[in-house]
N, C-alpha and C positions, 0 to 999 in steps of 0.2 A: 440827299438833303442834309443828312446829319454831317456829312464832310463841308459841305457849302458852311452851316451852322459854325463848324469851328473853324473854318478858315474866316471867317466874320469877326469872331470873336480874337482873333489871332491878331488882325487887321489892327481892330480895337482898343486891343492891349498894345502895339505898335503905337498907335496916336497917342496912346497916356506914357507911356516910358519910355519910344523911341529904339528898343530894340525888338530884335525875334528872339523868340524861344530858340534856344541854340540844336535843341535836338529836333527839329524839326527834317521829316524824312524828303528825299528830292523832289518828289512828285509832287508834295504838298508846297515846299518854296516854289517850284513852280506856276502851281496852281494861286497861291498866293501874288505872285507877280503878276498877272490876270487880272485879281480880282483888284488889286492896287491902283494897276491902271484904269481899267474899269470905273473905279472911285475917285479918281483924281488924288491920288496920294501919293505926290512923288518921293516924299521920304521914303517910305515904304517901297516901293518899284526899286528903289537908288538900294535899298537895304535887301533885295529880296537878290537883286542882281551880284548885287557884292556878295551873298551869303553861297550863291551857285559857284562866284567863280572862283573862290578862294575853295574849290574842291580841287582835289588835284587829278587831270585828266582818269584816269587808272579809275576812281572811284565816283567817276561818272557814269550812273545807270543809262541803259539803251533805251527807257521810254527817258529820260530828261535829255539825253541826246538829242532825241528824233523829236522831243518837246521844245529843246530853244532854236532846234531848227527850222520848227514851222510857228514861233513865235510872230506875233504882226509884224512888219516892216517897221515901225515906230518907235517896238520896245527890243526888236534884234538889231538892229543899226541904229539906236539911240544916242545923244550926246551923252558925255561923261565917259569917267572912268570904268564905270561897272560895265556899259556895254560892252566897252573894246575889252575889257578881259573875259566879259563870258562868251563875247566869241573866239579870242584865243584860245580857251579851255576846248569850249565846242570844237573850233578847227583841230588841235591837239590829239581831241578823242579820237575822231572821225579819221587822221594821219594813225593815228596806234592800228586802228582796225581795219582801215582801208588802204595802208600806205604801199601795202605789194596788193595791186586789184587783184594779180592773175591768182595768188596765193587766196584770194578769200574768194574771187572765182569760182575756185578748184574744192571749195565745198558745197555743199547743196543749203547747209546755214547760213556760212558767207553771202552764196548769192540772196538768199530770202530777204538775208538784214540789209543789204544795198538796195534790194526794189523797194524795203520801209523807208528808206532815207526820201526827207523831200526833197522837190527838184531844186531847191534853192543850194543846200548841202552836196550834192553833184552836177551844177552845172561850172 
């Protein structure tokens, strides 16, 4: 509840200044992209997606991985710029960790982290 609370208020403070808090952690721009669309705030969604993808593959966490990969069909295949780069990043990651399958395979982690992937990200 208290996370919802400041992600509202995040929101908020977007509609009066038009930017995000820059330290904002992954999980939460995510979470914020949710609540964006949700709201009908496409600034916000436009600025939530820009904020993930200018991450650089390497310093994408594995829940916002396996988060923009089971994002709605609307806001992961959306028009614009922001989509098509935070799926680039997305694919990027997903090639860093998965790009030799037999290699992450051949660990008992590797395989765990491939069955988390949704079907969208290994079909």
């Amino acid at each position: 509840m208290l996370l919802l609370l400041l992600l509202l208020l995040q929101l908020m403070s977007f509609v009066y200044t038009g930017s995000l808090q820059p330290s904002l952690p992954q999980p939460d721009l995510l979470q914020l992209l949710l609540l964006a669309d949700r709201f009908d705030v496409g600034r916000a969604v436009a600025a939530a997606r820009r904020a993930l993808a200018t991450l650089s593959p390497e310093c994408f966490e594995w829940t916002t991985l396996t988060g923009v990969w089971s994002l709605p069909q609307h806001l992961f295949e959306g028009d614009g710029d922001e989509a098509a780069a935070l799926r680039g990043v997305a694919w990027e990651r997903l090639l860093q960790l998965f790009g030799d399958l037999e290699e992450a395979w051949a660990s008992a982690d590797g395989r765990a982290m491939w069955q988390q992937l949704p079907w969208r990200a290994v079909r």
